[in-house]
N, C-alpha and C positions, 0 to 999 in steps of 0.2 A: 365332540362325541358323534359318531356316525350313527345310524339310525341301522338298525338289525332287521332283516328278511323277519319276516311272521312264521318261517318254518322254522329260521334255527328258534326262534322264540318256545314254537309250539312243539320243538325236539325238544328242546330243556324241559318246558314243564310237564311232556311227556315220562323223562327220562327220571322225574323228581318223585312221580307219581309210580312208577314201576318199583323204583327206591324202595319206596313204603311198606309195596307187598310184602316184602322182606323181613320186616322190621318186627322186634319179639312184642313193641309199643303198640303200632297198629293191629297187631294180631289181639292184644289185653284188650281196646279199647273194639274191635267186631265183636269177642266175650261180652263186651258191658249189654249188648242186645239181646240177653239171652234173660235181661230185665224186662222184656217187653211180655214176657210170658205170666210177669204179675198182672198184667195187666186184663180187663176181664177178656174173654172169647170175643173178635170182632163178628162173629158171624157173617162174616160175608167176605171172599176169597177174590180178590181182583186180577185181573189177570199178568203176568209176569211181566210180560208189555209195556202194561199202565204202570205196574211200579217200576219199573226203571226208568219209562219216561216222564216222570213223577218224582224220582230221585234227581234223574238228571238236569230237570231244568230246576229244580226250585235250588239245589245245590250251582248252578249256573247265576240264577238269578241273589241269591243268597251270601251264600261264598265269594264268587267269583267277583261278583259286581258291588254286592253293598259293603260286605265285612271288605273287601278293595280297598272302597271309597272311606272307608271308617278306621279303616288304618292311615291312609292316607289324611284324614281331618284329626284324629285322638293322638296320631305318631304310636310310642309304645308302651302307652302305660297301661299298666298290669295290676290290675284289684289285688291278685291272687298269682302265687308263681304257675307258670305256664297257663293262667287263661287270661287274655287277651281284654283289655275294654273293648276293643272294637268287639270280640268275637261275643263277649257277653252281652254288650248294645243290641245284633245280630240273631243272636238267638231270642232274645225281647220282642222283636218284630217277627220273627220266624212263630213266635209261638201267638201272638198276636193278632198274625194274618190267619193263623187256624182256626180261630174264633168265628170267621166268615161262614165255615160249614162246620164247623163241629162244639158241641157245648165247652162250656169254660174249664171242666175239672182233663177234659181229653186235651183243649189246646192246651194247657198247662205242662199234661203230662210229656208232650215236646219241647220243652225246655230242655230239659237234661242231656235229650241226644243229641238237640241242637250243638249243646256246647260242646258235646264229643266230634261231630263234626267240624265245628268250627276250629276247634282244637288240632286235628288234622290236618285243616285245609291252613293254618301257623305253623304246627311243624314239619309239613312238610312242602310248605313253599307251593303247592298245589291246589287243581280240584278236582282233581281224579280219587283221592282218596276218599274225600268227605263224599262223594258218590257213589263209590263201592260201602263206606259204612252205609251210608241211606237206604242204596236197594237189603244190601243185607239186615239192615234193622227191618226192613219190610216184609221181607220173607220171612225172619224168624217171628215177626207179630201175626200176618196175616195167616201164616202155612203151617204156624209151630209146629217147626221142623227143630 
């Protein structure tokens, strides 16, 4: 087996991720963020900037690299049809690591969109997606728009 250039690499999983935007699934699963509005008032409006670079790495670090590697150690077994052990393991530490800065009932409350992105970043072979749901769960929490 030949070893593949890093661009056709990062054309496919470009090409996988534009996919997405398309799709009627990924459109229900940016809707499920409009959940983030039970949530109380954060009071404080960060700027567009910080959440997208805020989306992007911790979906880089998250996604890309651990739910990866946890696919790669669990293979494919599935608690629940379409969610992932790894993705659910994934989102455990995603909500976990929240805990660092924010009280227990707020990390908590990242659970759920964890699994929506990790949910994304399985079917659709990507991590473009889980990082457009991120930023957009973050505008619609911080900006309730």
């Amino acid at each position: 087996m030949t070893e593949q250039s890093p661009w056709i690499l990062l054309s496919r999983h470009v090409s996988r991720g534009l996919r997405a935007g398309a799709s009627p699934r990924f459109h229900a699963a940016l809707l499920l963020g409009l959940g983030a509005w039970l949530l109380p008032d954060p009071e404080i409006a960060p700027s567009l900037a910080f959440l997208g670079l805020s989306a992007l790495v911790e979906e880089l670090v998250f996604r890309l690299l651990l739910q990866g590697e946890m696919h790669r150690l669990l293979g494919k077994a599935s608690p629940l049809p379409g969610l992932s052990l790894a993705n659910a393991a994934t989102s455990g530490v995603f909500a976990a690591v929240h805990l660092v800065n924010h009280p227990p009932l707020w990390a908590l409350s990242v659970f759920f969109p964890s699994l929506v992105f990790g949910w994304a970043r399985d079917r659709y072979r990507s991590v473009l997606p889980p990082i457009v749901l991120h930023l957009g769960y973050n505008i619609l929490y911080f900006y309730r728009l």
